[in-house]
C-alpha positions as CSV (number, residue, x, y, z in Angstrom):
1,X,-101.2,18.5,-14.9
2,X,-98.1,17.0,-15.5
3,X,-97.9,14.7,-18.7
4,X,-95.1,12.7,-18.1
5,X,-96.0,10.4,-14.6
6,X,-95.2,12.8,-11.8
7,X,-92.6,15.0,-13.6
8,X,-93.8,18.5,-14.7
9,X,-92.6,19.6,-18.2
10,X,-91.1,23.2,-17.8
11,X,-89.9,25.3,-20.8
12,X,-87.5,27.7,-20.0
13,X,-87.1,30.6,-22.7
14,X,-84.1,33.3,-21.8
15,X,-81.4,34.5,-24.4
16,X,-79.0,34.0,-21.6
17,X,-76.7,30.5,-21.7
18,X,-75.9,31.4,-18.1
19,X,-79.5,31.6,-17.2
20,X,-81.3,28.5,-19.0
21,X,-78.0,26.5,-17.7
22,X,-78.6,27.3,-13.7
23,X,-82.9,26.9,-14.1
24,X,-82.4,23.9,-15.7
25,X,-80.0,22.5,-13.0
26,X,-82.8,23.6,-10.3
27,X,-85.4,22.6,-11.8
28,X,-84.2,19.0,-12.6
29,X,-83.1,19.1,-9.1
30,X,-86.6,19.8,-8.6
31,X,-87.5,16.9,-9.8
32,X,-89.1,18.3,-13.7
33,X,-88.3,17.5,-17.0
34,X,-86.5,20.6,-18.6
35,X,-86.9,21.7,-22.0
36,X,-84.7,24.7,-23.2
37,X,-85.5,27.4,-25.9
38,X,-82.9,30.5,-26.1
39,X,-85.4,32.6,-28.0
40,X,-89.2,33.1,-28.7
41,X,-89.3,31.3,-31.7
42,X,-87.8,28.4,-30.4
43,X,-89.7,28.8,-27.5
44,X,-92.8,28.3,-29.6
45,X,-91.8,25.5,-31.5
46,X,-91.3,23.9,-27.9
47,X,-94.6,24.9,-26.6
48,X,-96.3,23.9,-30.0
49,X,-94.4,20.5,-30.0
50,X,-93.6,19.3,-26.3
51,X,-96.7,20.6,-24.9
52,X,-94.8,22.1,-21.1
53,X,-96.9,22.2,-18.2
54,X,-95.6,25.5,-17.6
55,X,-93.4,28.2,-19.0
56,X,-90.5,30.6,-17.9
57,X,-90.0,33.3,-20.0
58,X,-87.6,35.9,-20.3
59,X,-89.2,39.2,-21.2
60,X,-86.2,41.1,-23.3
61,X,-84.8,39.1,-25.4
62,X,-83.7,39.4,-29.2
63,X,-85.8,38.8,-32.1
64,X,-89.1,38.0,-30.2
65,X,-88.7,39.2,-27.0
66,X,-91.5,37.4,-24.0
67,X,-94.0,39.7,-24.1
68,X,-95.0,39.1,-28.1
69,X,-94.1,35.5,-27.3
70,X,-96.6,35.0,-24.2
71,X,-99.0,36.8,-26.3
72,X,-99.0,34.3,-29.5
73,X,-99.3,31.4,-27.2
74,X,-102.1,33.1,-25.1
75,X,-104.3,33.8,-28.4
76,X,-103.9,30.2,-29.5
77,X,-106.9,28.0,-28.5
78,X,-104.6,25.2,-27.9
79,X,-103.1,26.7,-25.3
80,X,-105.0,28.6,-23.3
């Protein structure tokens, strides 16, 4: 359910510039609202804070890489 009219709110979360970059040009082609996160603990800030309808998520990346992070936001009864 989109939060925002008809936009949908998608959080993209990839350690790659190069990456985030191009999905957020396709997706705001798209016609959603792009938020950006280069790592999971930005990511969850974003997810925590914004609220995205949906989330892309890079799997290895530094520090807390997308299977850990999927899994935080998976146990929290917010966001299920």
């Amino acid at each position: 359910m989109a939060t925002n009219g008809s936009r949908r709110r998608v959080l993209v979360i990839d350690d790659s510039h190069t990456v985030r970059r191009s999905a957020e040009i396709l997706l705001a082609q798209g016609g959603c609202e792009v938020l950006l996160a280069a790592d999971g603990f930005e990511g969850l800030a974003l997810v925590a804070s914004e609220r995205p309808d949906i989330v892309f998520c890079d799997l290895q990346m530094p520090r807390l890489d997308g299977w850990r992070t999927c899994a935080i936001v998976r146990r929290h009864p917010r966001f299920r």
